[in-house]
PAVEX-983024 format. One line per 4 residues: their letters; for each residue x, y, z of N, C-alpha, C. Coordinates in steps of 0.001 Angstrom, whole numbers, plus 500000, padded with zeros to 6 digits. Layout:
<atoms>
A = X Y Z X Y Z X Y Z ~ ...;
</atoms>
This chain:
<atoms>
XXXX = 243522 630038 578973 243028 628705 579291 241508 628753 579417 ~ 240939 627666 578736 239521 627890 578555 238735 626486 579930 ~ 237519 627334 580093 236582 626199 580452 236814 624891 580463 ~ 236234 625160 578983 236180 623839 578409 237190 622990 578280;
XXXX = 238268 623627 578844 239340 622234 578661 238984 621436 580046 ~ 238580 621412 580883 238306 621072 581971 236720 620258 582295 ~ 236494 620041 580715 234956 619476 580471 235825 617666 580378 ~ 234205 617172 580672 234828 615259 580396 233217 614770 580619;
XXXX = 233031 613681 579637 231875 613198 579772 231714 612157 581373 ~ 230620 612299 581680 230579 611355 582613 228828 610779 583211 ~ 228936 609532 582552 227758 609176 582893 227075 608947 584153 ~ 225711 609381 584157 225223 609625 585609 225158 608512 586613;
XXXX = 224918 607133 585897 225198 606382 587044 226596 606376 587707 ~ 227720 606994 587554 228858 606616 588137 229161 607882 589081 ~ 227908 608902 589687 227874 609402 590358 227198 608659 591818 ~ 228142 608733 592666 227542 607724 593925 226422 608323 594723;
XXXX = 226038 607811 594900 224809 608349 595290 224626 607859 597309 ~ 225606 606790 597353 225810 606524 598729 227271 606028 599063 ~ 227240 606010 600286 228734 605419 600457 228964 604409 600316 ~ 230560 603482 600125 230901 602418 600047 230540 601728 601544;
XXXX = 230083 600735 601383 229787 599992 602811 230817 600298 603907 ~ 232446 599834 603855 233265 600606 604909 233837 601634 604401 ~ 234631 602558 605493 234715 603803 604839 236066 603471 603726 ~ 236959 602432 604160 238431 602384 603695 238158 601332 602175;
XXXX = 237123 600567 601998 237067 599997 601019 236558 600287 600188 ~ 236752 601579 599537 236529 602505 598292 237864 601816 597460 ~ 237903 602098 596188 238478 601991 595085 239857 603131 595302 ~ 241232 602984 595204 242061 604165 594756 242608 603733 593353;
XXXX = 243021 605133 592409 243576 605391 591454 245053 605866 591881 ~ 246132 605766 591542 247194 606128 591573 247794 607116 590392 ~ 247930 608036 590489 248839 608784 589157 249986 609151 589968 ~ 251162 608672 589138 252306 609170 589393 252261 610491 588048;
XXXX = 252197 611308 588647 253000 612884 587716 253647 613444 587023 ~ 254562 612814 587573 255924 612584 586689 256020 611480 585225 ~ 255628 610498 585296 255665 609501 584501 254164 609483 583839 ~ 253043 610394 584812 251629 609852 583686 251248 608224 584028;
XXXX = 251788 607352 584639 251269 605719 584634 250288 605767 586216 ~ 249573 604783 585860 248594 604840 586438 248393 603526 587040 ~ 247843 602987 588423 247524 602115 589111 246179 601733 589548 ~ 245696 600839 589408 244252 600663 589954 244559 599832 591605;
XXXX = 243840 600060 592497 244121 599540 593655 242967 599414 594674 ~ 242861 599937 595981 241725 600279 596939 242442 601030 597865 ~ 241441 601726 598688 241813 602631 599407 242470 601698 600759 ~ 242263 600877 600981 243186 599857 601904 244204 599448 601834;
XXXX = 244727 600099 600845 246291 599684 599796 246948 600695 600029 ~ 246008 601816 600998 247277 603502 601042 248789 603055 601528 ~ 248297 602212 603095 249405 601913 603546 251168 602194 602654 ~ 250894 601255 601888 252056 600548 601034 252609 601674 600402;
XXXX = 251790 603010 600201 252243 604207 599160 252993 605446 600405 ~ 252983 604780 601998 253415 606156 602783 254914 604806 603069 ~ 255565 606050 604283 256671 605598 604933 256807 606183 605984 ~ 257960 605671 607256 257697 606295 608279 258352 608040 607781;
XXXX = 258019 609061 608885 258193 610403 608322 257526 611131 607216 ~ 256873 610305 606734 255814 611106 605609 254768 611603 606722 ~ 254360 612829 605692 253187 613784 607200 251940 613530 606196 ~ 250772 613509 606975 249512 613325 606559 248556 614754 606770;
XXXX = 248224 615554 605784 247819 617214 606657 245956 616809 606296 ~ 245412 616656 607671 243703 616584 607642 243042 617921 607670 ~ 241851 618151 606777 241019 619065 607429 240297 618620 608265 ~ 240018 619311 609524 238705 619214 610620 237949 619402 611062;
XXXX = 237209 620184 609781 236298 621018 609447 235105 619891 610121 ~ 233943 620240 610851 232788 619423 610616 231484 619631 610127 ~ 230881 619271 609045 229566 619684 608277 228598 620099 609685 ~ 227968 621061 609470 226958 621532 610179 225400 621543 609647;
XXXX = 224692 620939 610417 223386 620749 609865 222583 622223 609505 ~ 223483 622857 607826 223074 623642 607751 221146 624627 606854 ~ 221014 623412 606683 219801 623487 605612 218366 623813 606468 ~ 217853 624867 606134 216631 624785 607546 214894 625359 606023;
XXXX = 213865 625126 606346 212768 625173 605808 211861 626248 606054 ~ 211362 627280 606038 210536 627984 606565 209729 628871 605558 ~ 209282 629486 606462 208698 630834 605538 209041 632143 605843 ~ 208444 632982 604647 208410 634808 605206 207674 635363 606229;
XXXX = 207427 636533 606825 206460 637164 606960 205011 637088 606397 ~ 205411 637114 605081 204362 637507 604153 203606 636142 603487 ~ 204603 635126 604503 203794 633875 604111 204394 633375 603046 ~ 205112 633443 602021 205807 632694 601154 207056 631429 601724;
XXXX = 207086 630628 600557 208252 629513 601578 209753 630277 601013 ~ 210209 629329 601661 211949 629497 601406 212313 628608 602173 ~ 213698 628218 601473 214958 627513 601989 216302 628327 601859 ~ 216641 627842 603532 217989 628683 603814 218809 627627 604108;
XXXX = 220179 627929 603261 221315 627049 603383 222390 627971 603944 ~ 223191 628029 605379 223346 628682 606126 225046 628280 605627 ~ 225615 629471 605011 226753 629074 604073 227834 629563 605234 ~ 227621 630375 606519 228501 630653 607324 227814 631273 608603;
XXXX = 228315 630733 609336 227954 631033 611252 228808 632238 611530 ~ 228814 633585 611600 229497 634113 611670 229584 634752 613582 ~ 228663 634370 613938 228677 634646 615455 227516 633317 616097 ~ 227250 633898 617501 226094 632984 618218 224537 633690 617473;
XXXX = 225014 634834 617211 223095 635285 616500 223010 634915 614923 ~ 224325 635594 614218 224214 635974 612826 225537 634866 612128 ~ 224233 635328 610814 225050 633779 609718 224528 634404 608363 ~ 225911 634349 607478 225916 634282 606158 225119 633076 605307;
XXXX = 223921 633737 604288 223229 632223 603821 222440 632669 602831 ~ 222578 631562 601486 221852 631441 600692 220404 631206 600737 ~ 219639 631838 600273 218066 632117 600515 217334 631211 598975 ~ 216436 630259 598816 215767 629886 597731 214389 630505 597819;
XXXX = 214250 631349 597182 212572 632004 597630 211784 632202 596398 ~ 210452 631997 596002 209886 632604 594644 210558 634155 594696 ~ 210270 634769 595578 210266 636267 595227 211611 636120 596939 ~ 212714 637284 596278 213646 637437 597194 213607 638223 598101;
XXXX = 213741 637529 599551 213201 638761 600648 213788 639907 601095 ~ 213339 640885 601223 214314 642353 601304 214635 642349 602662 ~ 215538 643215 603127 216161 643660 604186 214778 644443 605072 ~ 215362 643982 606078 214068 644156 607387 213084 643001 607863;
XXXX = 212762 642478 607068 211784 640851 607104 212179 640045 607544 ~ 211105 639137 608046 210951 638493 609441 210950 636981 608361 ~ 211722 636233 609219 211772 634965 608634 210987 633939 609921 ~ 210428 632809 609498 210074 631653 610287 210324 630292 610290;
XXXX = 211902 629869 610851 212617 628577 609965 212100 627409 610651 ~ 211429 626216 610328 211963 625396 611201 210008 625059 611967 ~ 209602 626274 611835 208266 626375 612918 208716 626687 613975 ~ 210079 626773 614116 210244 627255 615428 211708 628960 616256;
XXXX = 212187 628838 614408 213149 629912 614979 213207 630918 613970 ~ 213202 632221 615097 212817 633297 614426 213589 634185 613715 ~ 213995 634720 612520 215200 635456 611688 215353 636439 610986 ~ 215829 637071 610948 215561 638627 610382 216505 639007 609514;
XXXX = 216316 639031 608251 217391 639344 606909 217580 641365 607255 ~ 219040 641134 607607 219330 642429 608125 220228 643320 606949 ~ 220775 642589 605612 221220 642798 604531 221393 641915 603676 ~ 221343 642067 601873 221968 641377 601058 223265 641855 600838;
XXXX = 224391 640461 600877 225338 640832 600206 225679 640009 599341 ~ 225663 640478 597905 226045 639473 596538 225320 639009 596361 ~ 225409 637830 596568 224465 636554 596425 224016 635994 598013 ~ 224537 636421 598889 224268 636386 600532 223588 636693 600890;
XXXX = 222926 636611 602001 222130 637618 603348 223175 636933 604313 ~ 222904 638534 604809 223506 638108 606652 221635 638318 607136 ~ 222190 636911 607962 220352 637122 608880 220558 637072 610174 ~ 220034 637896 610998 220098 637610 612823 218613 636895 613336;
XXXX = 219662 636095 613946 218764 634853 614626 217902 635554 616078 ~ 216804 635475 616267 216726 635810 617561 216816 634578 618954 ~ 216356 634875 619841 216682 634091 621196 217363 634343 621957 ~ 217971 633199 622698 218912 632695 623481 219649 631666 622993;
XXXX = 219452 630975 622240 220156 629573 622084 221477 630192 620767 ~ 222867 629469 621288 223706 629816 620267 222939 628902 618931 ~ 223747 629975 617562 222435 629429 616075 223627 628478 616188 ~ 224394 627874 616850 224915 626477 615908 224058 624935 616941;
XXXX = 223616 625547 618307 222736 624896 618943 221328 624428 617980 ~ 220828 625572 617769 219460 625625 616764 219664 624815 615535 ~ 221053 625084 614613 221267 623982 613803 221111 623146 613845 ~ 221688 622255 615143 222041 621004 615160 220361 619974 615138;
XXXX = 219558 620996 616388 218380 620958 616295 217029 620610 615513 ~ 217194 621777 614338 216584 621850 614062 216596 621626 612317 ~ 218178 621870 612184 218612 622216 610551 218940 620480 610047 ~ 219081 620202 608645 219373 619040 608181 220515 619100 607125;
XXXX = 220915 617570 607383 222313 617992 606610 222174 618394 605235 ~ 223719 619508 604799 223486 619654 603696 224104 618885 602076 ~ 223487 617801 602273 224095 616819 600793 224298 617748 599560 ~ 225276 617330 598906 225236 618286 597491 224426 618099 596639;
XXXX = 224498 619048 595765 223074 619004 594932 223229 617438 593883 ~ 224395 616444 593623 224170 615701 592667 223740 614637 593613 ~ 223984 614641 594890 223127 613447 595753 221369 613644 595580 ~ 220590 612834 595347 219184 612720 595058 218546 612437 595814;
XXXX = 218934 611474 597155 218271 611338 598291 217916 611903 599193 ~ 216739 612393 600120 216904 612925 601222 217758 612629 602417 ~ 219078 613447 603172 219622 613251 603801 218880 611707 604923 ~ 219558 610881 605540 219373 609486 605807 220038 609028 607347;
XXXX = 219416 608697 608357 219990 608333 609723 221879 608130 608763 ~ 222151 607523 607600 223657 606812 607250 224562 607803 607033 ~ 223394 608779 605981 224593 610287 606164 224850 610696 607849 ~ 224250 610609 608589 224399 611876 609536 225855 611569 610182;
XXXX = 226461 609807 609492 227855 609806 609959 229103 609600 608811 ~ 228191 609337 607791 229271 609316 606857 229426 610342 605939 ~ 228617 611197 605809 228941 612395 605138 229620 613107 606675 ~ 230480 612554 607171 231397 613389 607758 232302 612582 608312;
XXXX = 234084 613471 608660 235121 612139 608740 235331 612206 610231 ~ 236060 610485 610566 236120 610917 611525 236542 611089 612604 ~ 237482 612548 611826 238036 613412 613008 237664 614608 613010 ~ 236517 614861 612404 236187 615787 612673 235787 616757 613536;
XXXX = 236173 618262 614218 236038 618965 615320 235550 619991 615373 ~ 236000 620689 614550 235853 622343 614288 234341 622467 613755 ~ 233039 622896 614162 231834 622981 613482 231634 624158 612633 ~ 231479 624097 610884 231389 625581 610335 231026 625027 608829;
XXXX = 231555 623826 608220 231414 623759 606935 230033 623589 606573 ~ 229689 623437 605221 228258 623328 604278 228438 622016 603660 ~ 229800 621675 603953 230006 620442 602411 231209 619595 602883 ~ 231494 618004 603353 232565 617425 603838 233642 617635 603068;
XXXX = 234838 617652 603663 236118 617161 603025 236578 615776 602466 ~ 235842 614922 601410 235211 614043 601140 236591 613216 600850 ~ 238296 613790 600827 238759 612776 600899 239229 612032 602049 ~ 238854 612705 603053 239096 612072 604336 237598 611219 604652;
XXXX = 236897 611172 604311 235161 609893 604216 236045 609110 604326 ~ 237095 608096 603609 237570 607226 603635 238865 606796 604646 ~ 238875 607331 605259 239507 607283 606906 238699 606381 607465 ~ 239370 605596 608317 238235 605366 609321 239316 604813 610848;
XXXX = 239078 604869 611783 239894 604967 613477 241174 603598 612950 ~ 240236 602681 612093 241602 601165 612028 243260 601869 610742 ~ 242466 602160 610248 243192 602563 609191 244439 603897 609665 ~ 243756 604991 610414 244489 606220 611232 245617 605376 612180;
XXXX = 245089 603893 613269 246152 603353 613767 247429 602736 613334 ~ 246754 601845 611740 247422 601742 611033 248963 602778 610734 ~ 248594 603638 610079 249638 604690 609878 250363 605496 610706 ~ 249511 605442 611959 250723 605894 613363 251437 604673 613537;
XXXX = 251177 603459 613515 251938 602658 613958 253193 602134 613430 ~ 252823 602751 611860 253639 602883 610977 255016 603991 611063 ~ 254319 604936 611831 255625 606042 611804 254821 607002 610855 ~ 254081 607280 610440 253546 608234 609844 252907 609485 610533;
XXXX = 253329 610728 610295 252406 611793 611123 251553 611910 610587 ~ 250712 612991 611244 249615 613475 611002 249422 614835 611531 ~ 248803 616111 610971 248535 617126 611149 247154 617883 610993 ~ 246572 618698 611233 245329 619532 611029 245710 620367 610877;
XXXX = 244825 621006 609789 244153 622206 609551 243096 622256 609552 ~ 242051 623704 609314 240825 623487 609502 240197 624402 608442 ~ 239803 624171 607233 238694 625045 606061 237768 624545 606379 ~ 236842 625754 606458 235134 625215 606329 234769 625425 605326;
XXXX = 233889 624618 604439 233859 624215 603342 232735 624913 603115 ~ 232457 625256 601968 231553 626110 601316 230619 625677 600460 ~ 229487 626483 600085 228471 625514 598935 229096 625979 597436 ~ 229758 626763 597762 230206 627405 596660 231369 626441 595607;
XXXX = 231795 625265 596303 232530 624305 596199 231886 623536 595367 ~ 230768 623480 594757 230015 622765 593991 229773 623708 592501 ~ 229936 624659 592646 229280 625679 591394 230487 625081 590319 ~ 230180 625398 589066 230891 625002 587970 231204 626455 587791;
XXXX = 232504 626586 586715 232904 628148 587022 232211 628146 585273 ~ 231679 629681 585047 230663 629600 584336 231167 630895 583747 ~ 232654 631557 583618 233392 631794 582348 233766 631124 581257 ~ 234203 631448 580187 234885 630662 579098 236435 630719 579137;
XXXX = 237147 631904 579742 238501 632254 580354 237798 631865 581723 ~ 238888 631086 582371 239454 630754 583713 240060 631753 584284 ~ 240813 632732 584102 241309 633606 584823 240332 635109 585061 ~ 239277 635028 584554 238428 635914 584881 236960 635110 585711;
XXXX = 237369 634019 585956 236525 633328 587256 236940 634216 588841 ~ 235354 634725 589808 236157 634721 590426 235284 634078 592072 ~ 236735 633662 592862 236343 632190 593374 235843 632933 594525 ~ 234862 631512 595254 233957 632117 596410 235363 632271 597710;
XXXX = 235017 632666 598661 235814 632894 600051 235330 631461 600894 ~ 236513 631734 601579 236243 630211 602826 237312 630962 604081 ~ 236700 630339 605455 237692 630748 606222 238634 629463 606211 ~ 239427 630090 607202 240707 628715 607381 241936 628997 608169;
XXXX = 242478 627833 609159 243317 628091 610269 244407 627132 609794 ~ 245616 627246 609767 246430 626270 610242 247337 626859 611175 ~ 247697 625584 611825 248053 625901 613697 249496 625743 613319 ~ 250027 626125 614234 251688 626509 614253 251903 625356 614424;
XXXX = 251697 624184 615510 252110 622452 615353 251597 622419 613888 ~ 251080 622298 613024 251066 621760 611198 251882 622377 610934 ~ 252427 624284 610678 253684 624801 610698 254984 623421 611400 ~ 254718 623391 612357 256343 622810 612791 256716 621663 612115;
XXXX = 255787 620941 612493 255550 619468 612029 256142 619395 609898 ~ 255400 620231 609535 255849 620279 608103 257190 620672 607821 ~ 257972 621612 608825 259430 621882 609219 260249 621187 609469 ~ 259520 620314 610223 260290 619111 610394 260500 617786 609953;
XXXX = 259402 617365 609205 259536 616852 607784 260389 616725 606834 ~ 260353 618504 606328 261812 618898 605388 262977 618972 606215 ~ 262723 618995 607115 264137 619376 607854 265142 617600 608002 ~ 264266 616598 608118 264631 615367 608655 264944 614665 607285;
XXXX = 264505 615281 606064 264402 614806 604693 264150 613814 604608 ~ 263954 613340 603506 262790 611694 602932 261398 611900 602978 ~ 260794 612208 604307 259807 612224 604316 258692 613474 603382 ~ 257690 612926 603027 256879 613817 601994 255823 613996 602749;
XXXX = 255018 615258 602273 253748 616042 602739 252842 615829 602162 ~ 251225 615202 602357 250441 614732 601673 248816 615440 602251 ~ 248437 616162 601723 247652 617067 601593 246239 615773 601258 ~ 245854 615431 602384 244292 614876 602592 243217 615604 602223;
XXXX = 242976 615637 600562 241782 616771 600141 242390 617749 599805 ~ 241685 618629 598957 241756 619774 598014 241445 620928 598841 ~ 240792 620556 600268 240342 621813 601283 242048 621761 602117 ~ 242655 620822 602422 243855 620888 603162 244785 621427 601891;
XXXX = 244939 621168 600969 246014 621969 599661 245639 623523 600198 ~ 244559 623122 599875 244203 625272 599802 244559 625959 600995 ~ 244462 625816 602285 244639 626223 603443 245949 626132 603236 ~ 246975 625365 603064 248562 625024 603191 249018 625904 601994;
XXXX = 248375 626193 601223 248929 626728 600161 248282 628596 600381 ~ 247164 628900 601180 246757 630312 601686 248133 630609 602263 ~ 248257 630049 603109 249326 630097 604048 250688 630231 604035 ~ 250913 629636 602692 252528 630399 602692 252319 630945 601201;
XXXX = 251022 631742 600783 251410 633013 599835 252251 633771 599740 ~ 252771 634068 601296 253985 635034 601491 255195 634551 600628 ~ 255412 633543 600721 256213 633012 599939 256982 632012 600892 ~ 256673 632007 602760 256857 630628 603533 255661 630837 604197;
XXXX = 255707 629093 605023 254547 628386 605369 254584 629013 607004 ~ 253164 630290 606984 253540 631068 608495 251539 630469 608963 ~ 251682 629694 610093 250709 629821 611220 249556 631371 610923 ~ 248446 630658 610606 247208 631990 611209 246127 631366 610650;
XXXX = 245225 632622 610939 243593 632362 609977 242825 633228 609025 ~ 242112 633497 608192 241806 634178 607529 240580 633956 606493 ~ 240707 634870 605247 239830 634113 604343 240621 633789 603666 ~ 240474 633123 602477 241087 632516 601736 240145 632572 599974;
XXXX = 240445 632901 599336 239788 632813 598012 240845 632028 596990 ~ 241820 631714 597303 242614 631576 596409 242298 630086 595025 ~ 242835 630632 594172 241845 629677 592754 243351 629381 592264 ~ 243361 628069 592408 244370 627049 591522 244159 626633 590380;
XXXX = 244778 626555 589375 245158 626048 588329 245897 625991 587243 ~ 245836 625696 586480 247431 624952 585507 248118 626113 585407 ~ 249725 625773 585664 250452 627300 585527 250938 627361 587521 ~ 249996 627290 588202 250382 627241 589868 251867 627075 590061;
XXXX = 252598 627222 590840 253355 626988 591465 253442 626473 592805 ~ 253228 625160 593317 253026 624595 594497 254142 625058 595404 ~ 253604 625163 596926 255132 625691 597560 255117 624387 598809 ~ 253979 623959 599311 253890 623139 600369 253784 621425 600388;
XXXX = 252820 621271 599353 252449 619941 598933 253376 619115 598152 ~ 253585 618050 598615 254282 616629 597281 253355 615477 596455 ~ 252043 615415 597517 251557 614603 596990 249698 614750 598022 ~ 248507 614711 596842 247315 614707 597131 246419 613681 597008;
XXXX = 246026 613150 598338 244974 612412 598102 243612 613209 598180 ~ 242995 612822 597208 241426 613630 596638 240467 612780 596072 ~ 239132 613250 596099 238181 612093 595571 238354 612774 593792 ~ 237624 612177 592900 236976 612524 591434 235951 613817 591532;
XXXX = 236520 614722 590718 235539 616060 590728 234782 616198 589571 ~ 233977 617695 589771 232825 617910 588913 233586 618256 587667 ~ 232846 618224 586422 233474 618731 585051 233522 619911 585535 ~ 234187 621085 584736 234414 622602 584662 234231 623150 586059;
XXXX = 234571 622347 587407 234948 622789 588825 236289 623231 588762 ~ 237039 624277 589688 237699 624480 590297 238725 623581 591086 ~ 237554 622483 591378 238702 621584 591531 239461 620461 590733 ~ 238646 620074 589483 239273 619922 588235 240485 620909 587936;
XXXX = 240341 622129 588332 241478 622592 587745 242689 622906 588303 ~ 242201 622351 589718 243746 622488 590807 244253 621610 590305 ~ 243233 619760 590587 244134 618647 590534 244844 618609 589085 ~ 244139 619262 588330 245178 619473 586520 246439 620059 586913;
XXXX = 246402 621391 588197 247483 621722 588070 248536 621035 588815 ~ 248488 620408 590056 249172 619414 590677 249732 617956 590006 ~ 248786 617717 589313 248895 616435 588991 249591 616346 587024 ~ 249159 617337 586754 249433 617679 584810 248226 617546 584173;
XXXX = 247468 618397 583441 246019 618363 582305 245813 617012 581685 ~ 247264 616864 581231 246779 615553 580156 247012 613759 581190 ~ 247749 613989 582343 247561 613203 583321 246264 612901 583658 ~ 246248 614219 584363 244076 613935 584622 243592 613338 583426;
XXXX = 243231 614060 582524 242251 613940 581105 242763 612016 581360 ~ 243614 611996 581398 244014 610384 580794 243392 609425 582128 ~ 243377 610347 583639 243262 609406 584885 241807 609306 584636 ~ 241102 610757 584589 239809 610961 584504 239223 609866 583139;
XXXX = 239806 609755 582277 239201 608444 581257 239016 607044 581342 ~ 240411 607407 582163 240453 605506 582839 239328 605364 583848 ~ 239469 606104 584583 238050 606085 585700 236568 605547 585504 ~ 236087 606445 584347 235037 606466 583445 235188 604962 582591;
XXXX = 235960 604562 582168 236086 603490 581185 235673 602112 582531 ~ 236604 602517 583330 236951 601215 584406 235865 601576 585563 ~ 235021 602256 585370 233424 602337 586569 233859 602905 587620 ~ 235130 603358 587841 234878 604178 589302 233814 605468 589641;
XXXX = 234243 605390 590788 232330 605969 591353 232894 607831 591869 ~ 232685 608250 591352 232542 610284 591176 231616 610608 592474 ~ 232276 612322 592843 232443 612827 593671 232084 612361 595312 ~ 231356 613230 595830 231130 612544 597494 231554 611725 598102;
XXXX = 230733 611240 597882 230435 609496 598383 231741 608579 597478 ~ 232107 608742 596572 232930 608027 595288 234156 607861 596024 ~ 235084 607220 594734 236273 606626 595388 237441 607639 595389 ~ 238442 607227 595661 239797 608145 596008 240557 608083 594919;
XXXX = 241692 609264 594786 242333 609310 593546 244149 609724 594566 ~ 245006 609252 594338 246420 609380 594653 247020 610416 593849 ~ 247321 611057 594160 248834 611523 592492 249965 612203 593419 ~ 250701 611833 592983 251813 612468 592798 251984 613871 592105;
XXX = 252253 614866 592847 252873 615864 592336 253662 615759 591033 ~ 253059 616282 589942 253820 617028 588552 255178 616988 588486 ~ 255505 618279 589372 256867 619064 589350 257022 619198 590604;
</atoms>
């Protein structure tokens, strides 16, 4: 399976560049899987597609103001995008520098906090923060959010609440779980009141979530790491789901698939945390999910090639055309896409 099957034209204005005025009145697409037919609707129309006993699985990951400005030692600039908090001192992070700083050197982020690249790894540094203040304190502080690279604006008082959803708890990601943006507290009452559950998990989202995979074979891609928890209540709760039958499991985002689907690699759905690298696409065998709500992804992403595999190649290719033909609005900020599980 090549790349390029996972290529699609898409013109740049229909990349959003901000959010829909409320969070729930985005645009949805519907693909049923099975049949390939397709629905145009709004995201205020979910209602009508759940029932009572259907489970809703959220990530609760929350973007961390990870982007900070500074310089070297030696006086050169750089930008650090702080791709993981791995304690209160030290954090995994992408470095932008003319010349790349070696191990031992003194960083100056911010004008005000001091950092010391203590190794490269890969494409990483681990850097130790000095002080007192925990570095997710100093973040919040001092760091700015990190928009993806096809947003053009400088982060905006509007992002600092809508590039994040909101239920969000857990502080660690680089990048929102952008199909939950379109949540919002009326809509969540909505669907409890309905009889609908709801569950968490928690992936922190990575920058690495943006890279285009930049083989020509797909199976010699290989995918970045993310951590990720799901709690024994999302275990039960999904148990009890199947156990009560009718009700279906609906995987809120491509970061909640992946965690639910880390998770019962074993071959069942067992409670823990870990890393997770795992790379979906066509050919998968789903063990947890029935049905994904997700926004519109990048050409030749990773996540183009999950939702191909959940949803069917020539499903997408056909949803992804209608989209493009009919103006819906791509990634972030953009509108929501439904499908139904394939198989």
């Amino acid at each position: 399976m090549k790349t390029s099957d996972f290529d699609f034209g898409l013109p740049p204005e229909l990349i959003a560049q901000f959010p829909a005025r409320e969070r729930s009145q985005s645009r949805l697409l519907h693909l049923d899987g099975a049949s390939g037919a397709l629905a145009d609707g709004r995201f205020s129309d979910l209602p009508q597609f759940l029932k009572p006993g259907d489970l809703l699985v959220f990530n609760d990951t929350r973007v961390i103001k990870a982007r900070l400005f500074g310089v070297k030692d030696s006086g050169g600039k750089l930008e650090v995008l702080i791709e993981r908090v791995l304690d209160e001192r030290h954090a995994l992070a992408h470095i932008r520098a003319s010349h790349a700083p070696q191990p031992g050197s003194g960083l100056l982020l911010a004008g005000e906090i001091a950092a010391m690249v203590e190794v490269r790894q890969g494409e990483l540094y681990r850097l130790r923060f000095a002080g007192g203040t925990p570095l997710l304190e100093l973040l919040e502080q001092y760091g700015s959010l990190p928009l993806p690279p096809y947003i053009t604006h400088a982060p905006e008082a509007l992002d600092e609440t809508r590039y994040q959803t909101v239920y969000a708890r857990q502080p660690g990601a680089v990048a929102a779980p952008t199909a939950g943006l379109h949540f919002d507290p009326a809509m969540l009452a909505t669907l409890e009141k309905m009889g609908v559950k709801t569950a968490y998990v928690t992936l922190h989202v990575g920058a690495g979530t943006f890279q285009p995979v930049r083989v020509e074979e797909i199976a010699e891609h290989q995918m970045h790491s993310e951590w990720y928890t799901v709690p024994q209540r999302t275990v039960d709760l999904i148990r009890l789901t199947r156990a009560e039958g009718g009700g279906r499991v609906m995987a809120v985002g491509t970061t909640s698939l992946r965690a639910l689907e880390s998770a019962a690699a074993g071959g069942e759905l067992e409670a823990g945390s870990g890393e997770t690298n795992i790379f979906i696409f066509p050919g998968y065998r789903f063990k947890v999910v029935e049905r994904l709500l997700t926004n519109f992804h990048l050409p030749k992403s990773t996540l183009l090639m999950l939702v191909s595999a959940f949803g069917g190649m020539e499903n997408i290719r056909c949803a992804y055309r209608h989209a493009v033909e009919n103006r819906y609005r791509f990634f972030s900020y953009g509108d929501a896409m439904l499908i139904e599980r394939q198989q």
